[in-house]
C-alpha positions as CSV (number, residue, x, y, z in Angstrom):
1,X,1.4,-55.2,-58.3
2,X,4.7,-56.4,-57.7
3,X,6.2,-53.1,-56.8
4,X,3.3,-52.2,-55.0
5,X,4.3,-55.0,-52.6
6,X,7.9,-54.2,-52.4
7,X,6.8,-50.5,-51.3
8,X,4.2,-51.9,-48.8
9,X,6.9,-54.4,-47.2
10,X,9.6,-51.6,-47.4
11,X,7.1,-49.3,-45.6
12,X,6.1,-51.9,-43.1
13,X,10.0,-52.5,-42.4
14,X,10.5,-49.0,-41.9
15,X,7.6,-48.9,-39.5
16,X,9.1,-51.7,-37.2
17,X,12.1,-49.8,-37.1
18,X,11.5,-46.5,-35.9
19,X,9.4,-48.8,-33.1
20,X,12.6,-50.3,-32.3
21,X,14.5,-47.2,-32.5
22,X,11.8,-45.7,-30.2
23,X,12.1,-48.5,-27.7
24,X,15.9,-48.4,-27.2
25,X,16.0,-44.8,-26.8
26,X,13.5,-44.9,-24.4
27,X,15.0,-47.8,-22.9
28,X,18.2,-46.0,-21.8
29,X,20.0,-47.4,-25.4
30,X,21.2,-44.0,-26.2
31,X,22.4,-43.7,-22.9
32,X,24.4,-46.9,-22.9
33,X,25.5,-45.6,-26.8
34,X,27.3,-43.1,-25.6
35,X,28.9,-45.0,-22.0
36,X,30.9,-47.1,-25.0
37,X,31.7,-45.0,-27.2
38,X,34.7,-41.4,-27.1
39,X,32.9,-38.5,-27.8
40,X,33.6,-36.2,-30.4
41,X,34.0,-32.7,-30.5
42,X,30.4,-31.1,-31.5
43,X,30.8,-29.5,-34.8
44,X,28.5,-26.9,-37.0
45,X,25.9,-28.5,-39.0
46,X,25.8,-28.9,-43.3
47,X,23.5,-25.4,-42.6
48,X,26.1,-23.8,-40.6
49,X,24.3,-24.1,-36.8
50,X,26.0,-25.4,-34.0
51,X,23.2,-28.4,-32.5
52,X,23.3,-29.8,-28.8
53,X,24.6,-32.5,-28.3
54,X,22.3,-32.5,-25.1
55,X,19.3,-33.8,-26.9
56,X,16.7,-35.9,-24.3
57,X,15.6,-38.9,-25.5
58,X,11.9,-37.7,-25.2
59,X,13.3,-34.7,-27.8
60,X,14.7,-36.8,-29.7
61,X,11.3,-39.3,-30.0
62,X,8.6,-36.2,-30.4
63,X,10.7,-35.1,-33.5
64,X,10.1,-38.4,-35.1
65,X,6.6,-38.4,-34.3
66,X,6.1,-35.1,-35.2
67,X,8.4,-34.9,-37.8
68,X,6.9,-32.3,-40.5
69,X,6.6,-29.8,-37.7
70,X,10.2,-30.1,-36.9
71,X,11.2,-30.0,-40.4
72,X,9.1,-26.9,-40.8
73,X,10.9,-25.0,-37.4
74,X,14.3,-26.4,-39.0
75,X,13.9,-25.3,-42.8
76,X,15.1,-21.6,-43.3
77,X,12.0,-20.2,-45.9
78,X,13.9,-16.6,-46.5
79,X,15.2,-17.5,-49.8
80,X,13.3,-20.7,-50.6
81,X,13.0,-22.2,-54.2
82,X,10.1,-24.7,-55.0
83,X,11.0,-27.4,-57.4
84,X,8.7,-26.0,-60.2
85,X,11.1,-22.8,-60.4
86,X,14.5,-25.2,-60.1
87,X,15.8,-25.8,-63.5
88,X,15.0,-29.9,-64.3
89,X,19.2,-29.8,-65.0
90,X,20.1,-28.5,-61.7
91,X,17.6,-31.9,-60.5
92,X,19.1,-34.1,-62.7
93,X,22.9,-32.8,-62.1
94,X,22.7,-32.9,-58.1
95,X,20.7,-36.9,-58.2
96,X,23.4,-37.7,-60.6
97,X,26.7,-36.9,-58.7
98,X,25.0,-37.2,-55.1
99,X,22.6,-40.3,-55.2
100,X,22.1,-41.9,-58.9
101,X,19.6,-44.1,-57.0
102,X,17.6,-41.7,-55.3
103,X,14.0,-42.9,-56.5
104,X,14.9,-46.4,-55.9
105,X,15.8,-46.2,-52.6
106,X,13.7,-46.0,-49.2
107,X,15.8,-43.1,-47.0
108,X,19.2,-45.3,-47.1
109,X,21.2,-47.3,-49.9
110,X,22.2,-50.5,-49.2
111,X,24.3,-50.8,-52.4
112,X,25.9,-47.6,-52.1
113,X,26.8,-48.4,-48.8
114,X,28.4,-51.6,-49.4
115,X,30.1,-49.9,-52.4
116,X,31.4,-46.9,-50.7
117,X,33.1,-49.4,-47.6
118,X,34.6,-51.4,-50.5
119,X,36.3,-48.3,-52.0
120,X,37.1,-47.4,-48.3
121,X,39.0,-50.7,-47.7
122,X,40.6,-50.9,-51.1
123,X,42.3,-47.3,-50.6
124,X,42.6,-47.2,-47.0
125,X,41.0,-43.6,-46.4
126,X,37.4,-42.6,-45.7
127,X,37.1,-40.9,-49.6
128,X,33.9,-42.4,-50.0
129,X,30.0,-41.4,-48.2
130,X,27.8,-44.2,-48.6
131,X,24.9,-41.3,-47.7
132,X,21.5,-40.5,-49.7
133,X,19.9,-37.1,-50.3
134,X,17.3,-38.0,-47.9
135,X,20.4,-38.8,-45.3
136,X,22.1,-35.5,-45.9
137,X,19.2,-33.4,-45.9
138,X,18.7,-34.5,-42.0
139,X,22.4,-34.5,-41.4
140,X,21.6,-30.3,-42.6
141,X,18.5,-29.8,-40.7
142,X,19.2,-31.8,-37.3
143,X,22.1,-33.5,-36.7
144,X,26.0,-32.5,-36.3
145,X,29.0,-34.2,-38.9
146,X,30.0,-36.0,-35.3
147,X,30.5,-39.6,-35.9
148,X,28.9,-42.1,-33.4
149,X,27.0,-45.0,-34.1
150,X,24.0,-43.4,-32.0
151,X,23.8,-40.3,-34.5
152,X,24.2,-42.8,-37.3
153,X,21.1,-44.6,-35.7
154,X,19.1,-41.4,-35.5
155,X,20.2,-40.3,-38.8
156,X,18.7,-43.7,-40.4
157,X,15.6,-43.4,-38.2
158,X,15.0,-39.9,-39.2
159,X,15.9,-41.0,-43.3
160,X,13.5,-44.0,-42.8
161,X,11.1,-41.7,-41.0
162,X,10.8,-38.4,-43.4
163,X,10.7,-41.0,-46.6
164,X,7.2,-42.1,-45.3
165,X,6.0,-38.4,-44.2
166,X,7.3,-36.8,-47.7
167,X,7.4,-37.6,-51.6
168,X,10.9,-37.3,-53.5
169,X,10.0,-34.1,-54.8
170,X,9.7,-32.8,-51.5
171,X,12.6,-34.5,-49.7
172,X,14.9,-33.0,-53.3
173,X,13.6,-29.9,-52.9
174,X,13.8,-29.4,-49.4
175,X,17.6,-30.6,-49.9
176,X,17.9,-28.3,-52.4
177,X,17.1,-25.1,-50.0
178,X,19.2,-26.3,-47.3
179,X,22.8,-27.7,-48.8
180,X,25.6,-25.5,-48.8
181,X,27.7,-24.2,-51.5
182,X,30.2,-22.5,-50.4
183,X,31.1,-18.9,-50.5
184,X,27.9,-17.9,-47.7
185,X,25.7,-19.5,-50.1
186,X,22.8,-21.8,-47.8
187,X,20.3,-23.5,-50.7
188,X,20.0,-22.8,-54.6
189,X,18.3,-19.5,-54.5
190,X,21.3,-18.0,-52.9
191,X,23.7,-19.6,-54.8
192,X,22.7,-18.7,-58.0
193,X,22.4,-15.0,-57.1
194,X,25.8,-15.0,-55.6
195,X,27.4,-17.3,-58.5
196,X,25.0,-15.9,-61.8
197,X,23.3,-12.7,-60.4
198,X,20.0,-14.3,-61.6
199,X,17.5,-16.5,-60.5
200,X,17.5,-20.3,-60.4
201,X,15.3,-21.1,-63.2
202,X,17.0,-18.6,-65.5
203,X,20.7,-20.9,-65.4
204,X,21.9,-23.2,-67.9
205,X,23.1,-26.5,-68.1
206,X,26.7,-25.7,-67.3
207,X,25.6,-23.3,-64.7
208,X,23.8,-26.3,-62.8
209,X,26.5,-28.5,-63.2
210,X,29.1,-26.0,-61.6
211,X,26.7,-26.0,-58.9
212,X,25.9,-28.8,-58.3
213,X,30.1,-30.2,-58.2
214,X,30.2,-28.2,-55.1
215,X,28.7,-29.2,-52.0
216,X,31.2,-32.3,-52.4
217,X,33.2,-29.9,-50.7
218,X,31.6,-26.6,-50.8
219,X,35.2,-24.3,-49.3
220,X,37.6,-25.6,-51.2
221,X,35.7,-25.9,-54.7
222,X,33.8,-22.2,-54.8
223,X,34.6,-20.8,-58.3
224,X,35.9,-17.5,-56.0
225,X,38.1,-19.5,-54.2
226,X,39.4,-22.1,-56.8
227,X,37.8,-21.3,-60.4
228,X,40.0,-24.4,-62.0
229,X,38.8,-26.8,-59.4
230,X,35.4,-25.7,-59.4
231,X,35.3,-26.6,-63.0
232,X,37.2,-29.8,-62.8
233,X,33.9,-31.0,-60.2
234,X,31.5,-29.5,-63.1
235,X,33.1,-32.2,-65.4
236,X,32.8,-34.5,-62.9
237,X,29.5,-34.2,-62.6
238,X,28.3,-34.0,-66.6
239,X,30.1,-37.5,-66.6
240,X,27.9,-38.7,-64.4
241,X,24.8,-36.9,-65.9
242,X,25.8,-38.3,-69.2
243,X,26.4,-41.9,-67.6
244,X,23.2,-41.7,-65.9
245,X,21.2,-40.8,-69.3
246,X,20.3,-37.2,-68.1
247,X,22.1,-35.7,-71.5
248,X,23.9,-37.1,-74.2
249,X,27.7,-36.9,-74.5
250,X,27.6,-34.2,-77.2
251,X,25.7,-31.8,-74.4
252,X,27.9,-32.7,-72.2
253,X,30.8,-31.8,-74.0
254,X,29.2,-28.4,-75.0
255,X,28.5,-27.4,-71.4
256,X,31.9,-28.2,-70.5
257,X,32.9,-25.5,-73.0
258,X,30.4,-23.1,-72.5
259,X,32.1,-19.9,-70.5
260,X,31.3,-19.4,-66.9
261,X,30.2,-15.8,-66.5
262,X,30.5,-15.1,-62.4
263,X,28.6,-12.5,-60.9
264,X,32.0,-10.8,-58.7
């Protein structure tokens, strides 16, 4: 019952602020965003398309009303993987290393935001993203990497907004078709045919831990680009599996062994 609260206030919360959102953009807010703060070059997308900048406000408003039909014009079906054939490891390995609090959250995470800015301020460099799945999953299907507070605002609109429209499952597997992994690889399906040469269910534990350590930074960490970096991210990220209680440290220490068989 409790919980069942927590999810009704959260949702309720949420509600009141896409209204507000809403309201300033319609307002002129955006407009007066943008007076005050430099621009920014417009840079390429997670999915590699180059978006406006020139987005109306009344553009901007209809795709959070309408949201799923957006996300369907935005979401590239040629080589898309449902969750049921993506291997539970390659699940578990991406929530670990990307968002360990992924089912707890509601589109953004408060505590890994406040934990990310602390690790900011202690080393002096922007080394840490305080984003969820559900924030880079719009980030790939709308938005560019520019950095102004009114894309943040529209990113955590958009997070807030796509939490309520679809269930984790479908917000994970939706990421899951449209991150890049370097290498012209766009979403899972790709990747494991040009990593493996096989399909996405068919790879094993270290498989989905090598791909999952790379859309950290998907150019520099491609095994055809850097093998010995792109397996220094797959230990990285069966720490955190094992941390997490995904696998035990004995599996972890097995995939970290077992050979990498690339498909070039």
């Amino acid at each position: 019952m409790v919980n069942g609260k927590r999810v009704r206030l959260g949702r309720l919360l949420a509600l009141l602020l896409i209204i507000f959102a809403i309201t300033f953009w319609w307002a002129g807010g955006d407009l007066m965003l943008r007076s005050v703060i430099p621009k920014t070059p417009v840079l390429p997308s997670a999915a590699g398309v180059v978006v406006s900048e020139a987005v109306s406000v009344w553009e901007r408003v209809h795709r959070i009303i309408f949201l799923k039909k957006a996300v369907d014009a935005a979401l590239d079906k040629k080589s898309y993987v449902s969750l049921n054939d993506t291997p539970l490891a390659l699940q578990q390995a991406i929530i670990a290393v990307e968002d360990n609090r992924f089912y707890q959250h509601v589109g953004f995470d408060i505590e890994g935001i406040v934990r990310a800015t602390l690790v900011n301020v202690q080393t002096g460099s922007y080394s840490e993203g305080g984003s969820t799945i559900t924030q880079q999953l719009i980030k790939n299907l709308f938005l560019t990497q520019e950095r102004t507070l009114s894309r943040k605002l529209e990113e955590f609109v958009l997070a807030i907004d796509i939490e309520l429209c679809y269930s984790k499952e479908e917000i994970l597997e939706m990421y899951l078709n449209s991150i890049y992994f370097g290498s012209g690889a766009y979403g899972v399906g790709e990747a494991a045919t040009i990593y493996f040469g096989k399909q996405p269910f068919h790879l094993n534990l270290a498989e989905c831990a090598l791909l999952a350590g790379l859309p950290n930074s998907p150019s520099l960490t491609s095994p055809y680009v850097d093998f010995a970096a792109a397996k220094q991210r797959q230990a990285v990220v069966l720490a955190a599996m094992a941390r997490n209680g995904y696998i035990g440290p004995v599996q972890a220490q097995e995939a970290k062994l077992t050979p990498i068989l690339l498909a070039q």
